[in-house]
C-alpha positions in Angstrom: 11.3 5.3 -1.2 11.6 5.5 2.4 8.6 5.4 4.8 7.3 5.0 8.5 4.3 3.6 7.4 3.2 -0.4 7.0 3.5 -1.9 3.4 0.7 -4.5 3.5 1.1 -7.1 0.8 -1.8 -7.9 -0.8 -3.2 -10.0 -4.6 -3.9 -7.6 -7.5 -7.1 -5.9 -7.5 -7.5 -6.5 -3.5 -10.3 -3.8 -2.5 -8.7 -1.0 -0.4 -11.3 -0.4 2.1 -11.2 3.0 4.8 -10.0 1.6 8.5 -12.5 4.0 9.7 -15.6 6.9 8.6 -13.3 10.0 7.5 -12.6 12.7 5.5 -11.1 12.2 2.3 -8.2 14.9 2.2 -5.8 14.5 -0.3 -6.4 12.5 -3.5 -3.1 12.2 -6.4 -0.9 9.9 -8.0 2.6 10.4 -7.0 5.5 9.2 -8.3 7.3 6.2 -6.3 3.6 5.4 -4.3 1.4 5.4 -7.3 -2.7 6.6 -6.8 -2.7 7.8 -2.6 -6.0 8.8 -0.8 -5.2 10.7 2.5 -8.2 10.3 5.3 -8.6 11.8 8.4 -10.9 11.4 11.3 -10.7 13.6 14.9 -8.9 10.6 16.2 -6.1 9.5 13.5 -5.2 9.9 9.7 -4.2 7.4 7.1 -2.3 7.3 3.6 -3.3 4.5 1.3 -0.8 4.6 -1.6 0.6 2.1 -4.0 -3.5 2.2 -5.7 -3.8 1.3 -9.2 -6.7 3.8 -9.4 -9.3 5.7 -7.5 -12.8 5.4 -6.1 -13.0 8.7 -4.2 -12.5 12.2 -4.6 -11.2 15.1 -2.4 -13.7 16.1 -0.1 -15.6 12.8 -0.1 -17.4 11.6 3.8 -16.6 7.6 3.5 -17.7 5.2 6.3 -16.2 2.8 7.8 -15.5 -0.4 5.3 -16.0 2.2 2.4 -13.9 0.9 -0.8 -11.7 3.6 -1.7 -9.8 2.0 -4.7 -8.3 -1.2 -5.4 -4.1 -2.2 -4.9 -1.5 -2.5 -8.0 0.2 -5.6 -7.9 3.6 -4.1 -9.4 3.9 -1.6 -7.2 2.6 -3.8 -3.8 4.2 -7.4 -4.5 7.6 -6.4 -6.8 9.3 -5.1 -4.2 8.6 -8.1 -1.6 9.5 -10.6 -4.1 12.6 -9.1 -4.6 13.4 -9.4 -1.1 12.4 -12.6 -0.7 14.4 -13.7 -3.5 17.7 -11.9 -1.9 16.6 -13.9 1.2 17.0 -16.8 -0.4 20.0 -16.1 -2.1 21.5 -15.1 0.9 20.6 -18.4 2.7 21.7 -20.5 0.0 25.3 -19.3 -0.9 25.2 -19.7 3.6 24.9 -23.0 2.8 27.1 -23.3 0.6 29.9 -21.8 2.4 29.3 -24.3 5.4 29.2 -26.9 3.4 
């Protein structure tokens, strides 16, 4: 699923942590990006998805360093491990054409 926002690989059970004190908006799970948490502040807004569960509710103040859930490895690492590996594939059968 298509997005302009960063994918930040991280291990299982990595604590997901607010950038900043804000407002929690929006809490769901959705399909394709798992448990998301929508904050906002007056100067920015942020979307942490791809969370295996959650540690805040709509409505919720959270400060600064507060943990708002924890990431899902299958739904963070999968998908980079896939491209790696089609990386390396591509590199390799490279090689073997030069060769």
């Amino acid at each position: 699923m298509f997005h302009e926002g960063i994918d930040i690989p991280a291990p299982t059970v990595t604590s997901v942590i607010a950038a900043a004190s804000s407002h929690v908006t929006m809490v769901r799970n959705n399909s394709g990006y798992g448990f998301c948490v929508k904050v906002t502040n007056d100067s920015c807004m942020a979307v942490y998805a791809h969370l295996s569960g959650l540690g805040v509710h709509k409505g919720d103040n959270v400060e600064a360093q507060a943990r708002l859930s924890v990431l899902s490895v299958l739904q963070v690492i999968l998908p980079v491990l896939i491209c790696i590996l089609v990386f390396m594939l591509m590199v390799l059968l490279l090689i073997l054409m030069s060769g």
